[in-house]
mmCIF file of the N, C-alpha and C atoms, coordinates in Angstrom:
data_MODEL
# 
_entry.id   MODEL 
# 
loop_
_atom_site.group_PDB 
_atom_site.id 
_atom_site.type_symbol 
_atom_site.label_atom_id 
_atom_site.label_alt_id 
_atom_site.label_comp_id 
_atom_site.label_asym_id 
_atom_site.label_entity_id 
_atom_site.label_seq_id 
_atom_site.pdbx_PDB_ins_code 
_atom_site.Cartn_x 
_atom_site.Cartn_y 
_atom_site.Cartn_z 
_atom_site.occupancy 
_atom_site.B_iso_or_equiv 
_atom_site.pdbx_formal_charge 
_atom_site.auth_seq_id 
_atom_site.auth_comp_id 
_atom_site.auth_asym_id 
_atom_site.auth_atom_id 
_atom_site.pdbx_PDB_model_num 
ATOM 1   N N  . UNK A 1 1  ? -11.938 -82.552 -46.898 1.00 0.00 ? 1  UNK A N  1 
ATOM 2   C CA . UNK A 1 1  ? -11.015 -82.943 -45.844 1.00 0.00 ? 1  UNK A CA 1 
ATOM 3   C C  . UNK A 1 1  ? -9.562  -82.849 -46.314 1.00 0.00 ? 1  UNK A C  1 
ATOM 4   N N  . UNK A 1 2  ? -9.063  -83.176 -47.844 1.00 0.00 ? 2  UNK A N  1 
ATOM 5   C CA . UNK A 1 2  ? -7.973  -83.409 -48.250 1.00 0.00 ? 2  UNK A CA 1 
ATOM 6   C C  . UNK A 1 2  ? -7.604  -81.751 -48.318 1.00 0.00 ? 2  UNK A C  1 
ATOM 7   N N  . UNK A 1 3  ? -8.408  -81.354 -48.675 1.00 0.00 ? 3  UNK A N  1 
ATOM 8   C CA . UNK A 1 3  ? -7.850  -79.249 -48.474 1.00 0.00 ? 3  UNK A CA 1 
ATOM 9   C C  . UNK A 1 3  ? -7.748  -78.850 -47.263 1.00 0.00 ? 3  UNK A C  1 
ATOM 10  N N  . UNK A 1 4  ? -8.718  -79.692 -46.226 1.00 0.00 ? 4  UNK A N  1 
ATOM 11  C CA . UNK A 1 4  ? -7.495  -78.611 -45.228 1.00 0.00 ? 4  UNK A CA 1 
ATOM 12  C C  . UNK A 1 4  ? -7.095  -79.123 -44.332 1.00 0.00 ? 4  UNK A C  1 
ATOM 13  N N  . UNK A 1 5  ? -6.724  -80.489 -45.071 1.00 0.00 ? 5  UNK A N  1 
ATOM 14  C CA . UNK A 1 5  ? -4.627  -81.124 -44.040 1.00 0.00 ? 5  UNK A CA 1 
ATOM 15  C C  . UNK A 1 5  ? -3.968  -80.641 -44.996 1.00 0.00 ? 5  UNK A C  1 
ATOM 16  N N  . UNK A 1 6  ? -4.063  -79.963 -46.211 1.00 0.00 ? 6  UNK A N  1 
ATOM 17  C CA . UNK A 1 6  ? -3.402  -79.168 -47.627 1.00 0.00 ? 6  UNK A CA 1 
ATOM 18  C C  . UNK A 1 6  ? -3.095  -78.391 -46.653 1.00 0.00 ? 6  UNK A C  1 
ATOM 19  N N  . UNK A 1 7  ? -4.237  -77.533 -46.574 1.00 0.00 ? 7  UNK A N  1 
ATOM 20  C CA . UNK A 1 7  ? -3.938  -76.017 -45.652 1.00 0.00 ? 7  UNK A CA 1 
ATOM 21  C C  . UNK A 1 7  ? -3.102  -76.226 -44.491 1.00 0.00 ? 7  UNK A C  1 
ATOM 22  N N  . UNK A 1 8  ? -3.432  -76.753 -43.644 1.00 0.00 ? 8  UNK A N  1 
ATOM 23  C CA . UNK A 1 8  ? -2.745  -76.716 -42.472 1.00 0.00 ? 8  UNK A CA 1 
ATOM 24  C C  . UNK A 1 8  ? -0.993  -77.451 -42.570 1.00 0.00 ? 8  UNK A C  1 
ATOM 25  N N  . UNK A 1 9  ? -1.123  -77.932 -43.390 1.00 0.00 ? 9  UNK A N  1 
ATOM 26  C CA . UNK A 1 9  ? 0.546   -78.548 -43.372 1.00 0.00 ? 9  UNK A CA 1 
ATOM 27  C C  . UNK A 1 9  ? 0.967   -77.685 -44.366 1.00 0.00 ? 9  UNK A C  1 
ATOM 28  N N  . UNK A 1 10 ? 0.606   -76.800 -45.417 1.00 0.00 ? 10 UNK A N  1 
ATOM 29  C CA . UNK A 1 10 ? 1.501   -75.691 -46.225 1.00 0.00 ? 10 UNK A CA 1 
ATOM 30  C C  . UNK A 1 10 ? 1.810   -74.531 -44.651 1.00 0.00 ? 10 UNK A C  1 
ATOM 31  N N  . UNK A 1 11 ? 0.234   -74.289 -44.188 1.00 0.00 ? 11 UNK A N  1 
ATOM 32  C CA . UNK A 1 11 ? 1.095   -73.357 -43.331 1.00 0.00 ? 11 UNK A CA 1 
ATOM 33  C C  . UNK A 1 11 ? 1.746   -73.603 -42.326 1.00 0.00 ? 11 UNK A C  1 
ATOM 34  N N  . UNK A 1 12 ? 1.318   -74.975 -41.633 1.00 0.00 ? 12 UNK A N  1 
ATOM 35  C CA . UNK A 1 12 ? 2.683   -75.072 -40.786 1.00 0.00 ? 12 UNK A CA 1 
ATOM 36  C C  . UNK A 1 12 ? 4.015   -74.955 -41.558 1.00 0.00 ? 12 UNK A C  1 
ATOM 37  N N  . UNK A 1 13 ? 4.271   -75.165 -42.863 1.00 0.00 ? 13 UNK A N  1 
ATOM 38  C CA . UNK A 1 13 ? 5.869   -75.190 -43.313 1.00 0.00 ? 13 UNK A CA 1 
ATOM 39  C C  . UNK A 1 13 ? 5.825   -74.135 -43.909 1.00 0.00 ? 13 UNK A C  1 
ATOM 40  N N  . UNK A 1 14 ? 4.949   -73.339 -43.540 1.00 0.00 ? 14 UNK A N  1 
ATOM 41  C CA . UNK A 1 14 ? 5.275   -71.424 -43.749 1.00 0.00 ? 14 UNK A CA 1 
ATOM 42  C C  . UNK A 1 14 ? 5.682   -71.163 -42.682 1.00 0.00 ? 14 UNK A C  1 
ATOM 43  N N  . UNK A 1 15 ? 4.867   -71.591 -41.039 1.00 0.00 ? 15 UNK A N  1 
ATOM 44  C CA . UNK A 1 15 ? 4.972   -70.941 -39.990 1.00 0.00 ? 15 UNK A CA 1 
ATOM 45  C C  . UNK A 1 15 ? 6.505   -71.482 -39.250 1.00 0.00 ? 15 UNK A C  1 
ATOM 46  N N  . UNK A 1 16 ? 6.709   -72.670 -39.877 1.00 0.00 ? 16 UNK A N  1 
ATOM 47  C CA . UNK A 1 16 ? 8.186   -73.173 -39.213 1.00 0.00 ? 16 UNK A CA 1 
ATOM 48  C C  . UNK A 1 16 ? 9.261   -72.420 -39.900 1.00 0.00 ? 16 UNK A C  1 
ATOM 49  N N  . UNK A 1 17 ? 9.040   -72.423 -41.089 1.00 0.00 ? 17 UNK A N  1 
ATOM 50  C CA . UNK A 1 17 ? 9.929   -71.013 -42.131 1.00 0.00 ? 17 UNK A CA 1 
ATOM 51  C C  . UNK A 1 17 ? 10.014  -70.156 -41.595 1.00 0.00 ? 17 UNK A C  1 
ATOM 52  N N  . UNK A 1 18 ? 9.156   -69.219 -40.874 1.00 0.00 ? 18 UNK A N  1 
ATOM 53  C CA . UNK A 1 18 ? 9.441   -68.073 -40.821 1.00 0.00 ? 18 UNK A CA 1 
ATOM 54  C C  . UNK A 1 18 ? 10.024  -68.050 -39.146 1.00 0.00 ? 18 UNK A C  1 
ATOM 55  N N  . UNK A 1 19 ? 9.781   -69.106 -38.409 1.00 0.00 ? 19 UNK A N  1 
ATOM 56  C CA . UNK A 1 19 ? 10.617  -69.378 -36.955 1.00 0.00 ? 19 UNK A CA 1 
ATOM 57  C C  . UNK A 1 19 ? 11.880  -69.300 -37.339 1.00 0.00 ? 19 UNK A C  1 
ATOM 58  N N  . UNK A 1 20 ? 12.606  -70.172 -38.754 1.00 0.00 ? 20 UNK A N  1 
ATOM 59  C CA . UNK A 1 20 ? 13.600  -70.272 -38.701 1.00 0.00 ? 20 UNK A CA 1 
ATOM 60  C C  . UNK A 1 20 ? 14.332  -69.480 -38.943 1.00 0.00 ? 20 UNK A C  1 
ATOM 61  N N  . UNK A 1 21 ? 13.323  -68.434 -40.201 1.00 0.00 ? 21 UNK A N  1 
ATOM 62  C CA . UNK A 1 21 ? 14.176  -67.228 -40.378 1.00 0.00 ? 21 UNK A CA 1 
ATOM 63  C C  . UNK A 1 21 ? 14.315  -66.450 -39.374 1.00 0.00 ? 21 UNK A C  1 
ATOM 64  N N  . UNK A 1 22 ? 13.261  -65.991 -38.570 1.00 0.00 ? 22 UNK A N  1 
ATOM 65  C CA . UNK A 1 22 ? 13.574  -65.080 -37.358 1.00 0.00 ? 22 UNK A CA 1 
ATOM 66  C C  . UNK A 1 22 ? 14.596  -65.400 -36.504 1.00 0.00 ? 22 UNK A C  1 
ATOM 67  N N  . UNK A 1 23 ? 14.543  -66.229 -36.723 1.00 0.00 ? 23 UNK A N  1 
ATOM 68  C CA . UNK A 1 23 ? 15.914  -66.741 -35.589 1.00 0.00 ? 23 UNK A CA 1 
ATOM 69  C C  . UNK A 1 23 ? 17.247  -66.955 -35.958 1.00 0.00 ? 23 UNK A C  1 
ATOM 70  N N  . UNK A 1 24 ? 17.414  -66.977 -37.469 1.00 0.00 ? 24 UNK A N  1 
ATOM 71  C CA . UNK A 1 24 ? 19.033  -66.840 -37.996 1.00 0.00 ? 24 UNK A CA 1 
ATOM 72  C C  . UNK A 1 24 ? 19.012  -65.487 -38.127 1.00 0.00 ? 24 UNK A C  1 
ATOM 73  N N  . UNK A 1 25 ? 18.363  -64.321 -38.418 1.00 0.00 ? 25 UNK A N  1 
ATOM 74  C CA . UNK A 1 25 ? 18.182  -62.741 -38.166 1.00 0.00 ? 25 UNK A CA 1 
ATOM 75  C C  . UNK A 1 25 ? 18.596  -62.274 -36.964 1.00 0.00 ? 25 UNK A C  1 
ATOM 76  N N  . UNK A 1 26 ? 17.991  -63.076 -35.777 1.00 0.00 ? 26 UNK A N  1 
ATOM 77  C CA . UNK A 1 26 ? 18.446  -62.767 -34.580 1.00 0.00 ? 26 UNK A CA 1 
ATOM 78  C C  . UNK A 1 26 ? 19.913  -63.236 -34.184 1.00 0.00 ? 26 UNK A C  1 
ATOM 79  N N  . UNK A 1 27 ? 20.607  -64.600 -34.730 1.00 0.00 ? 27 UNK A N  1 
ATOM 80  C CA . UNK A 1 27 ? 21.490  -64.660 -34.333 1.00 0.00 ? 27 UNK A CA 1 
ATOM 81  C C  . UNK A 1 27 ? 22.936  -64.129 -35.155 1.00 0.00 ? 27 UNK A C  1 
ATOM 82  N N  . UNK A 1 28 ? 21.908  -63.258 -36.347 1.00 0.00 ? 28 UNK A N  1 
ATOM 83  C CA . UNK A 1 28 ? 22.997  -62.749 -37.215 1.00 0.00 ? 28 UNK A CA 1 
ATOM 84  C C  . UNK A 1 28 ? 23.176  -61.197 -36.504 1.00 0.00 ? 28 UNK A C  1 
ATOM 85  N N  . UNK A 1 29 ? 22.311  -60.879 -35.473 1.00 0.00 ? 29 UNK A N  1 
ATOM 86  C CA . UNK A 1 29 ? 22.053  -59.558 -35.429 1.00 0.00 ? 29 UNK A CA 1 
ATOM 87  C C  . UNK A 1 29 ? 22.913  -59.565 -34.209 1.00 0.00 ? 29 UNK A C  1 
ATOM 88  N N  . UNK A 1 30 ? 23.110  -60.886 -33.501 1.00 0.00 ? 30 UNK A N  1 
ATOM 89  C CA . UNK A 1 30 ? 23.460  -60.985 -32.177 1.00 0.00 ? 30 UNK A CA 1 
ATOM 90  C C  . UNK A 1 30 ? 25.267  -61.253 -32.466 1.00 0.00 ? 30 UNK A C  1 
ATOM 91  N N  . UNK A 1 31 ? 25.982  -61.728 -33.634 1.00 0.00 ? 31 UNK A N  1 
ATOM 92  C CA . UNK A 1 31 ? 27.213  -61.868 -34.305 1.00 0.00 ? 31 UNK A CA 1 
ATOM 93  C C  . UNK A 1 31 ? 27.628  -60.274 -34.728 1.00 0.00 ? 31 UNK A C  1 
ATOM 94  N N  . UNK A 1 32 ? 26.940  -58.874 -35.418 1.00 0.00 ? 32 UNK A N  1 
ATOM 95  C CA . UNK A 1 32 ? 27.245  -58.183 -35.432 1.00 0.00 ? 32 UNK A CA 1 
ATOM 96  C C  . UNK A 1 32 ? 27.114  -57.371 -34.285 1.00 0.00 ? 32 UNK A C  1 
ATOM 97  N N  . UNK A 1 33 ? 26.277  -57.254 -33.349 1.00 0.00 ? 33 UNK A N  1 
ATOM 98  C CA . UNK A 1 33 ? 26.509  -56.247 -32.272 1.00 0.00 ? 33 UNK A CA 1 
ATOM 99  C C  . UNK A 1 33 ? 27.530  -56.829 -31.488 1.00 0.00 ? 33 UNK A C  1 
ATOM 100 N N  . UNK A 1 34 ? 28.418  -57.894 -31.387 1.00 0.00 ? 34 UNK A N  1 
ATOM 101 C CA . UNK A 1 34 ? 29.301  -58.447 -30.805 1.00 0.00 ? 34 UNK A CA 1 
ATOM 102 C C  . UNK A 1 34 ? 30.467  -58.246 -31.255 1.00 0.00 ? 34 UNK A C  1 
ATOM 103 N N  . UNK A 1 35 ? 30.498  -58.009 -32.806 1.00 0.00 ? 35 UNK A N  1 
ATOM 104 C CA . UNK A 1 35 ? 31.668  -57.802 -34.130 1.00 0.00 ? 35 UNK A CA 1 
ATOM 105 C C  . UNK A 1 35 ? 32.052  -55.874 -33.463 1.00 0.00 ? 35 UNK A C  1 
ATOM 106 N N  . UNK A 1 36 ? 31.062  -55.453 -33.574 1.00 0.00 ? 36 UNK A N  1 
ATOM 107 C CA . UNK A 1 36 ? 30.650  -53.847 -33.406 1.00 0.00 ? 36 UNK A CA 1 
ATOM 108 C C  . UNK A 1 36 ? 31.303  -54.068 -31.774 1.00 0.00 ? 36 UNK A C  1 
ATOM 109 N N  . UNK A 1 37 ? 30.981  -54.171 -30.846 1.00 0.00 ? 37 UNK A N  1 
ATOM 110 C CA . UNK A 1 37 ? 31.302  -54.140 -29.704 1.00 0.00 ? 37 UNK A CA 1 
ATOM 111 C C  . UNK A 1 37 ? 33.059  -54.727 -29.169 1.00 0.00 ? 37 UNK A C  1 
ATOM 112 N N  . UNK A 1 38 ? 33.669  -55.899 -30.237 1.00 0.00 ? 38 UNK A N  1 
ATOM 113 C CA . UNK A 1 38 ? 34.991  -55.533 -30.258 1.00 0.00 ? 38 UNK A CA 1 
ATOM 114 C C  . UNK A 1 38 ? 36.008  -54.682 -30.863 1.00 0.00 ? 38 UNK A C  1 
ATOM 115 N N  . UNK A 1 39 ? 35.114  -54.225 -31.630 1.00 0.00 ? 39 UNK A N  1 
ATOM 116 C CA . UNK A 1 39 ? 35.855  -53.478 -32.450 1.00 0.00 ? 39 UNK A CA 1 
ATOM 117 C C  . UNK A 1 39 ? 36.211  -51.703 -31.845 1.00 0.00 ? 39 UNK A C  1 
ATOM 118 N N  . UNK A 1 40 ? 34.686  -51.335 -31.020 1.00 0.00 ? 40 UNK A N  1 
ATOM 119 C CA . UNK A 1 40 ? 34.711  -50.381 -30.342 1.00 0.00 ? 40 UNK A CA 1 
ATOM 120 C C  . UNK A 1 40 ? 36.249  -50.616 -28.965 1.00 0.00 ? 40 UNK A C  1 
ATOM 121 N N  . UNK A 1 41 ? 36.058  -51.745 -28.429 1.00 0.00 ? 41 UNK A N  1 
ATOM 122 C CA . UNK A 1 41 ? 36.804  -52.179 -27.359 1.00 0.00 ? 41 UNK A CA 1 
ATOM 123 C C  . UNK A 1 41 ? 38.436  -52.147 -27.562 1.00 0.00 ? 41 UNK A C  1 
ATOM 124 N N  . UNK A 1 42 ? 38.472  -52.683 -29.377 1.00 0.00 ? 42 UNK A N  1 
ATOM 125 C CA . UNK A 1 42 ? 39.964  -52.466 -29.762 1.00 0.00 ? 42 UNK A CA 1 
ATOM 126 C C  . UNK A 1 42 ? 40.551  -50.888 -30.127 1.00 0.00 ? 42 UNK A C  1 
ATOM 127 N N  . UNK A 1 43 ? 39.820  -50.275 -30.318 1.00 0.00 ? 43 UNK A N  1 
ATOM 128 C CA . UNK A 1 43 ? 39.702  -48.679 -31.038 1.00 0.00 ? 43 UNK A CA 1 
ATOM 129 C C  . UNK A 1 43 ? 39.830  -47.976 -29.068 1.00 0.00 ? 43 UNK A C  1 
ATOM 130 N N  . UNK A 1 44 ? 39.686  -48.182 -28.030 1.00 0.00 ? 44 UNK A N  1 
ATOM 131 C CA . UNK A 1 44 ? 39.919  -47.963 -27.113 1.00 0.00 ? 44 UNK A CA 1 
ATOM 132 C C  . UNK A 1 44 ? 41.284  -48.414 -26.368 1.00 0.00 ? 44 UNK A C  1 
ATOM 133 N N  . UNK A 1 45 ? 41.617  -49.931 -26.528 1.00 0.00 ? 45 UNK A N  1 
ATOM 134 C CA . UNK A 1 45 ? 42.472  -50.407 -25.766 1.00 0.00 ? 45 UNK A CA 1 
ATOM 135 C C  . UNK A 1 45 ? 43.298  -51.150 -26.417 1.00 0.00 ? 45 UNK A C  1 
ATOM 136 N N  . UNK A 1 46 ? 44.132  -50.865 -27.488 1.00 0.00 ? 46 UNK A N  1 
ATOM 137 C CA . UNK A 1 46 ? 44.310  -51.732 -28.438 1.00 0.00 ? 46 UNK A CA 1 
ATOM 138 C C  . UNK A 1 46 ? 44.959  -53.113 -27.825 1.00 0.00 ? 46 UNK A C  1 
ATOM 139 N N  . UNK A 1 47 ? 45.207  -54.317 -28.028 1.00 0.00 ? 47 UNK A N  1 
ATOM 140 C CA . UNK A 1 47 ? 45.531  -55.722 -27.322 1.00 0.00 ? 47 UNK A CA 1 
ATOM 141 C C  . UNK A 1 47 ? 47.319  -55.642 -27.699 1.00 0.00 ? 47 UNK A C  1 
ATOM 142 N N  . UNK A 1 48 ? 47.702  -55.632 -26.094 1.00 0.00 ? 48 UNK A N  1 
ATOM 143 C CA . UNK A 1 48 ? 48.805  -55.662 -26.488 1.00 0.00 ? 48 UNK A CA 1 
ATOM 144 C C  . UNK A 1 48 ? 49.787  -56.600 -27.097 1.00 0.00 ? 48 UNK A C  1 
ATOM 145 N N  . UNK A 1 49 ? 50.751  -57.207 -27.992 1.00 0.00 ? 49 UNK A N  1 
ATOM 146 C CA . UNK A 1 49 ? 51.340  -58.228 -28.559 1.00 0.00 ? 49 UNK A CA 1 
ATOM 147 C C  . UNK A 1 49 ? 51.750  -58.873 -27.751 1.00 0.00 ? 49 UNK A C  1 
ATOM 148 N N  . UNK A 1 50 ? 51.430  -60.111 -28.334 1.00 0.00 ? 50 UNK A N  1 
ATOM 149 C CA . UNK A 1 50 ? 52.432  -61.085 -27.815 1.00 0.00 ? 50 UNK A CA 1 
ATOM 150 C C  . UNK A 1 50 ? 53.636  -61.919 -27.501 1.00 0.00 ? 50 UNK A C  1 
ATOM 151 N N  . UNK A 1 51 ? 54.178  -62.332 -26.799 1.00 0.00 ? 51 UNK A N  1 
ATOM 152 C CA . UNK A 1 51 ? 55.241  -62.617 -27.308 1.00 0.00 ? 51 UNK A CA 1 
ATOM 153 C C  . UNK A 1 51 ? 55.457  -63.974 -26.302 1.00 0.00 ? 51 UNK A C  1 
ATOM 154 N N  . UNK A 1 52 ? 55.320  -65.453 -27.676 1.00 0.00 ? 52 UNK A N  1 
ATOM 155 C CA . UNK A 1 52 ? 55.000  -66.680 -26.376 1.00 0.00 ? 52 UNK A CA 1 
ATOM 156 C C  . UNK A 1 52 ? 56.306  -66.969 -26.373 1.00 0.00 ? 52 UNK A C  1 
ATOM 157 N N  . UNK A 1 53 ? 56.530  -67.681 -24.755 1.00 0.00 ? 53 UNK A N  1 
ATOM 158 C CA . UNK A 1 53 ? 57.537  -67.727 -24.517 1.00 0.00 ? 53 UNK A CA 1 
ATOM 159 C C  . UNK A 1 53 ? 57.715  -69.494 -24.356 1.00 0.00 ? 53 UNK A C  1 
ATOM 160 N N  . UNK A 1 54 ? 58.579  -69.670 -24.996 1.00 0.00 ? 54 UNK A N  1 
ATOM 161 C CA . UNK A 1 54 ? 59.349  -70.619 -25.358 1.00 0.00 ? 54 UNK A CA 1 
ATOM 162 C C  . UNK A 1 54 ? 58.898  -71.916 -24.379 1.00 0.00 ? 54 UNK A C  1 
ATOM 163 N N  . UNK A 1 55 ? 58.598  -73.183 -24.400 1.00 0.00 ? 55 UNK A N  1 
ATOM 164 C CA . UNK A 1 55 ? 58.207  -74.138 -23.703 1.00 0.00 ? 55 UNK A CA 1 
ATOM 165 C C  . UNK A 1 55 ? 60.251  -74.869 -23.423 1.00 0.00 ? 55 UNK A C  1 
ATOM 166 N N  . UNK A 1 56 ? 60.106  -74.832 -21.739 1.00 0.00 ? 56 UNK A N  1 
ATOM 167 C CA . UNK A 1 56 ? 61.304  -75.878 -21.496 1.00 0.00 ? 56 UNK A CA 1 
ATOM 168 C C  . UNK A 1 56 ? 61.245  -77.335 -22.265 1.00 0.00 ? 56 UNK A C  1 
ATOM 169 N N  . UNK A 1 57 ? 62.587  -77.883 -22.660 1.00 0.00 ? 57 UNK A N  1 
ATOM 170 C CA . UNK A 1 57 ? 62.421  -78.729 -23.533 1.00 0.00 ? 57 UNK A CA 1 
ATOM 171 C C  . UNK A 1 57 ? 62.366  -79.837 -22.562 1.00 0.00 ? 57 UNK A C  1 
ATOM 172 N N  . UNK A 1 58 ? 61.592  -81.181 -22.490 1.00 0.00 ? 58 UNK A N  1 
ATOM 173 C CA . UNK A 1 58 ? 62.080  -82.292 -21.489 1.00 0.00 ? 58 UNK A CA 1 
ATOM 174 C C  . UNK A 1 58 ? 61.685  -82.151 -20.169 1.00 0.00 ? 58 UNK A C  1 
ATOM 175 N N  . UNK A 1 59 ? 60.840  -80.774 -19.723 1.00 0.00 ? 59 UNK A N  1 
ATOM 176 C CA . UNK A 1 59 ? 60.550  -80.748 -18.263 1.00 0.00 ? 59 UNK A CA 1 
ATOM 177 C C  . UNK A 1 59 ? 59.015  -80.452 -17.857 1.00 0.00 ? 59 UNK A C  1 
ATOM 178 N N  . UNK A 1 60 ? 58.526  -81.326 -16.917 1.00 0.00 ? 60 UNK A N  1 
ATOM 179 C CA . UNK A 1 60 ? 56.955  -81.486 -16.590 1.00 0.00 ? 60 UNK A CA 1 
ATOM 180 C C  . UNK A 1 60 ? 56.499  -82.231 -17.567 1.00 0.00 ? 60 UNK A C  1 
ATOM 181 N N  . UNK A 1 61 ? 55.012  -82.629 -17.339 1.00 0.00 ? 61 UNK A N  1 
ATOM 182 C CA . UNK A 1 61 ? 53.520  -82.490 -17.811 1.00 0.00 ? 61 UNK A CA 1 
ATOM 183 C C  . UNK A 1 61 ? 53.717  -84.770 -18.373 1.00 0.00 ? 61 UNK A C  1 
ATOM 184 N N  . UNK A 1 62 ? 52.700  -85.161 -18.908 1.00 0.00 ? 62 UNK A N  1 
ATOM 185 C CA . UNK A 1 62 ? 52.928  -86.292 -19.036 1.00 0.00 ? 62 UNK A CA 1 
ATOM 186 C C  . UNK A 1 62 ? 53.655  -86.366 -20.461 1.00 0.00 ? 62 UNK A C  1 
ATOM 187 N N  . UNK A 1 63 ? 54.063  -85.981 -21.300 1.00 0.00 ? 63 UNK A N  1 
ATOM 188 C CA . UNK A 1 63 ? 54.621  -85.914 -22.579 1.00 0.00 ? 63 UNK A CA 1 
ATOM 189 C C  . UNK A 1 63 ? 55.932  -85.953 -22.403 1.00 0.00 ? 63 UNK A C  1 
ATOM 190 N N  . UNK A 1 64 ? 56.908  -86.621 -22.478 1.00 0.00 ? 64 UNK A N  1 
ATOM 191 C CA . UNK A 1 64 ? 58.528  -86.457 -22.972 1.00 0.00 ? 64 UNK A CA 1 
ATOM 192 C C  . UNK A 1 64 ? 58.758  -86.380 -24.077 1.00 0.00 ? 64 UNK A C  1 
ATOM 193 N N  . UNK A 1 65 ? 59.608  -85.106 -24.068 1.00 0.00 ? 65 UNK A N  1 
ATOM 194 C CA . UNK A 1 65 ? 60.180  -85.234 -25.492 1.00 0.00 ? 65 UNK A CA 1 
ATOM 195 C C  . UNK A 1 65 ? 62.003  -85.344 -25.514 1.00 0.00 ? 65 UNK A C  1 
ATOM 196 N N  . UNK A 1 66 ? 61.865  -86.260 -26.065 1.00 0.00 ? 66 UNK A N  1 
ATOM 197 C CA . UNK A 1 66 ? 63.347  -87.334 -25.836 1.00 0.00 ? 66 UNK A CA 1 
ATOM 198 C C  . UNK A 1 66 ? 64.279  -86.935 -27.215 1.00 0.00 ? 66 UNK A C  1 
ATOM 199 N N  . UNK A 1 67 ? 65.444  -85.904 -26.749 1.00 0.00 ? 67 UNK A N  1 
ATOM 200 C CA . UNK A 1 67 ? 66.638  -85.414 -27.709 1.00 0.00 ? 67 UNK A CA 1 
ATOM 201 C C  . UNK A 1 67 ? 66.988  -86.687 -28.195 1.00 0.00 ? 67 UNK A C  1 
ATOM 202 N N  . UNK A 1 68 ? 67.238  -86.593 -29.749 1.00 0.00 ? 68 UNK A N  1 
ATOM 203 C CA . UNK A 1 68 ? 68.212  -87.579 -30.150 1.00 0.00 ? 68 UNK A CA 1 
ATOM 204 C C  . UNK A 1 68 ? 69.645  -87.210 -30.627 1.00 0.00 ? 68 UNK A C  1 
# 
């Protein structure tokens, strides 16, 4: 009896192992076709620069910012 709750709990923590690996494979596979797919997108359209424009000092939103 003691060999095979042995057996069955080594391979469940084989069979959960290998869930886990399949699935960081997949989400490593799913990070490069995404890496690959901007990179194609920038090599087409390159992003044009930015240029942020300056926040009014003292006007709107709930924050004051009070000159001294």
């Amino acid at each position: 009896m003691k060999a095979t709750i042995y057996w069955a709990m080594k391979h469940r923590r084989r069979a959960l192992h290998e869930v886990r690996f399949r699935a960081a494979c997949w989400w490593l596979g799913q990070q490069v076709e995404f890496l690959e797919w901007r990179l194609k997108l920038e090599a087409v359209a390159p992003p044009a620069p930015s240029n942020p424009a300056p926040a009014p000092v003292g006007q709107g939103g709930p924050y004051v910012v009070l000159q001294v």
